[in-house]
Phi, psi and omega in degrees: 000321174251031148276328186305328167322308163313276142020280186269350158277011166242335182292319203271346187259322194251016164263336157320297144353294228248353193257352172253007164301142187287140195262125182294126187295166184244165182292128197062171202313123176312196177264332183279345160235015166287305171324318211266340167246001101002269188322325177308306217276277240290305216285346190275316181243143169206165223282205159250142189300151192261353147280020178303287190307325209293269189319314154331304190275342151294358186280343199257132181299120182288155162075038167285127173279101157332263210330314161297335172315300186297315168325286196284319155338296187301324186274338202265335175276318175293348186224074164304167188250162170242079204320291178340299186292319185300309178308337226257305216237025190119120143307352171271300188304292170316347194256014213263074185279193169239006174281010184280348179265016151349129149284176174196138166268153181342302219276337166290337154274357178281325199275313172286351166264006177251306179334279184339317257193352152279301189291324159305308187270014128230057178216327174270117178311323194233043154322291198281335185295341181269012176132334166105215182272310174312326162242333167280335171249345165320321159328294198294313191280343185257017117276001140300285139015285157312274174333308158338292180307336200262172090041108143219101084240187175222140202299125168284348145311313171297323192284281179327273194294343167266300164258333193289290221296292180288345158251012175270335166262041209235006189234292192274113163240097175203091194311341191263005194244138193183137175229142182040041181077005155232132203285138195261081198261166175282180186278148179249162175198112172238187203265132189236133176197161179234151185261340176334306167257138177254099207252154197240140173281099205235061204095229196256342160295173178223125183245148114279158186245166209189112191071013214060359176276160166250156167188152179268102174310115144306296191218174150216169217172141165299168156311328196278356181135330197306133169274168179202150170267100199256048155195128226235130180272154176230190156218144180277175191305346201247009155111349178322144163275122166202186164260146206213162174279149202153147196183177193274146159226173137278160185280135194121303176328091163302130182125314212262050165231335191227166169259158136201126186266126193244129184235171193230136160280125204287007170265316164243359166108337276225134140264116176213161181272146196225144137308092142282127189281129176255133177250122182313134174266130199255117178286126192289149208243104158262143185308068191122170149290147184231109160298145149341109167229159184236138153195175170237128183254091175104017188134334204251130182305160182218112193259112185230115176268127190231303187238157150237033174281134153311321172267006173285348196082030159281146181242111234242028174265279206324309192306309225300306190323302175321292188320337207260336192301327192248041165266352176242016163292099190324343192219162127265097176256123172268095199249099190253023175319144172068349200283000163071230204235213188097247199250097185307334184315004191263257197333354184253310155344299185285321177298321173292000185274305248252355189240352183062046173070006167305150182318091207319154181274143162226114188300007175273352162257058185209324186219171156249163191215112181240141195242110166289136190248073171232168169308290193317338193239359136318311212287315170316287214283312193322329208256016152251004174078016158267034181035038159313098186331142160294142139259051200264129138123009136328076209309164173280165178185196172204160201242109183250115163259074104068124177294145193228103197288160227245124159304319185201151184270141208281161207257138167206157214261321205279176174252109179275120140267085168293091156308096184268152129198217179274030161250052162244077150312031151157299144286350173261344149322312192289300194298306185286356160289307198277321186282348173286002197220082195201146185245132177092032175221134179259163176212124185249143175121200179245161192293196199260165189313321179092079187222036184223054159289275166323145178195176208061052227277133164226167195213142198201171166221151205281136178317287301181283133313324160100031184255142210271128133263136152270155171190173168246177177253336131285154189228158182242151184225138140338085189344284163304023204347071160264150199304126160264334204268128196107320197270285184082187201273165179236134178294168169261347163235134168289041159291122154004085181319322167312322209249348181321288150332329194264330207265341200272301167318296183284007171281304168304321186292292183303307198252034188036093183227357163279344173229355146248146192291156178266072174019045207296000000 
């Protein structure tokens, strides 16, 4: 008996063996990760929370007054913003005034902390998802408080930095929210992974080799003890499809820098645990401003998008031209790494050229969207030139667009390769939202900043300091309400954003994909 033990631990050991030697890629996207992008697009639209309406009608604030309404409209019309210059030259430029060095008296920042706290509740789309009344004004009343305590009259730098900024951020997790250029932000969350092993799929298991030896992962757990599914498919620098150690965190965290990992030896049976270290991927910094370009490198078009401000000099003829030039090309690689935020009007410009006029992407099968309906959030968007109606005798109210599940992904014949990483931000959140419900598309790299709970940017000045807020007037949720802001869209491969291109080229390269259309 106990040789057949025997026996059958050298037999199961060299079938072990001989099943982790590297496999000659077969032509085109393996099966296991055409499944994983699949799985992206569902997870990208995913179904509705069977609490969707439910949470909508708690979002919305209750117990709006016209009469405050019109009020604070009136103080939001008198003290216009001035977009034009803001487009033109910055939000650094515009904040850099000299009244912040200003005295102001009690009763006039007392008087501008009752505004503030009018103009949130009837101006900001997401008062209520962050607490209401129940939390802004307790709020409100303890920076009351606080003023009391300080200096009078008082410095309007000392006012921005002691009290609005630290307690508004003790409420507000909002990439879209910022007074006098500082930003009220949500918690991030990025990718921690190590290149150290390169693991491999073997069944319901994953093996690597290690000193030349093979061995089988068992678990992997932070340092501090927590288990975790701690691995993330890639591609290695030679381009391979493969799986690497690794997870999501938030920035902060303690434990999400380092593993431990229990591996088995596929030769004695033998289990023991190792550390492994992780490194954050780090969002790619390129050198300099890039206009929109199309070129090809060893063959394969390469389309690379840096901005989508209009006054950076896109040009939204040049993108269309580009799309159309590489469209019958078995591959595409699309490097929108870093492009940040702005006018989403490029990235939609290019995806309709690249589609041949195919049926346009809508972020509404991505999100739901509730809209404050006020004089006050009339008055925000006119002075931005959206022509907003007055609503001054008007009761206040709110406008729900509904998430719309997608009939179909828009159809597309080539293999759309997306360079992603956190510098795509609040319109580039919106282009990789479009481009997810786009077929035949992979996206390498790490996931995008997560900048669209908010959405509608108004910009106003504080009576009384002259100091610019920004905020939005609606806010978007998640079908599943699940976390966005922060989080973002997620790649189906984890790579280093710096090296994301050089591993995608030899990725194409490797498994011919460059030269036959690729299967869906």
């Amino acid at each position: 008996m106990k040789r057949i033990a025997t026996i059958f631990a050298i037999t199961a050991s060299a079938l072990l063996l001989a099943s982790c030697a590297e496999p000659q890629p077969p032509a085109g996207i393996p099966a296991e990760l055409r499944e994983i992008m699949h799985a992206g697009q569902e997870r990208a639209i995913p179904p509705p929370h069977p609490d969707l309406e439910t949470a909508l009608q708690r979002y919305m604030t209750p117990g709006l007054s016209m009469e405050t309404d019109a009020r604070v409209a009136e103080i939001v019309r008198q003290n216009p913003a001035d977009w034009n210059r803001f487009r033109q030259i910055g939000y650094r430029a515009v904040s850099g005034a000299t009244h912040l060095y200003a005295l102001l008296s009690h009763d006039e920042l007392a008087d501008e902390i009752h505004f503030l706290f009018d103009l949130l509740r009837y101006g900001y789309g997401a008062y209520q998802y962050f607490g209401g009344d129940a939390v802004f004004l307790p709020l409100r009343d303890a920076m009351l408080e606080r003023l009391a305590q300080m200096s009078d009259p008082l410095r309007v730098s000392d006012y921005l930095r002691q009290i609005l900024v630290p307690y508004l951020r003790t409420a507000i997790g909002d990439n879209h929210f910022q007074i006098h250029n500082v930003s009220l932000l949500a918690r991030d969350y990025v990718a921690f992974m190590s290149d150290e092993f390169v693991l491999r799929r073997r069944g319901d298991y994953f093996v690597t080799e290690i000193d030349g030896a093979m061995y089988r992962v068992l678990e992997t757990a932070l340092g501090c003890g927590t288990p975790v599914d701690g691995i993330m498919p890639t591609l290695t620098a030679q381009g391979e499809f493969a799986f690497a150690f690794g997870h999501l965190a938030a920035t902060g965290d303690r434990g999400a820098w380092a593993f431990d990992v229990v591996f088995q030896s596929a030769a004695t049976g033998e289990a023991h645990s190792r550390a492994v270290n992780l490194a954050q991927l780090s969002r790619y910094r390129p050198a300099g401003f890039q206009r929109p370009s199309a070129r090809e490198v060893g063959g394969v078009p390469v389309v690379t998008m840096r901005s989508f401000h209009l006054r950076d000099g896109v040009e939204l003829g040049e993108i269309m031209r580009m799309s159309w030039a590489h469209r019958d090309s078995p591959v595409v690689v699309l490097d929108i790494r870093d492009i940040g935020g702005g006018d989403p009007s490029p990235g939609r410009s290019w995806l309709r050229g690249h589609l041949g006029g195919a049926q346009e992407p809508n972020m509404m099968v991505m999100f739901s969207s509730l809209r404050m309906v006020s004089a006050t959030q009339a008055e925000l968007r006119s002075s931005r030139q959206f022509g907003g109606a007055s609503r001054v005798g008007q009761p206040p109210s709110w406008s729900v667009q509904g998430f719309t599940p997608p009939r179909r992904f828009l159809p597309n014949e080539n293999l759309l390769i997306v360079l992603t990483d956190k510098g795509a931000s609040s319109a580039g959140d919106i282009f990789v939202g479009y481009l997810r419900q786009v077929e035949n598309t992979l996206f390498v790299g790490t996931n995008t900043h997560g900048n669209y709970r908010s959405g509608g940017i108004s910009r106003t000045i504080l009576p009384h300091s002259r100091l610019d807020i920004i905020f939005s007037t609606y806010m978007n949720l998640r079908p599943d309400l699940s976390l966005f802001e922060g989080v973002g869209f997620l790649p189906d491969l984890w790579v280093p954003p710096g090296e994301s291109l050089e591993r995608v080229l030899a990725f194409i390269e490797r498994y011919g994909l460059n030269s036959v259309r690729d299967a869906n």
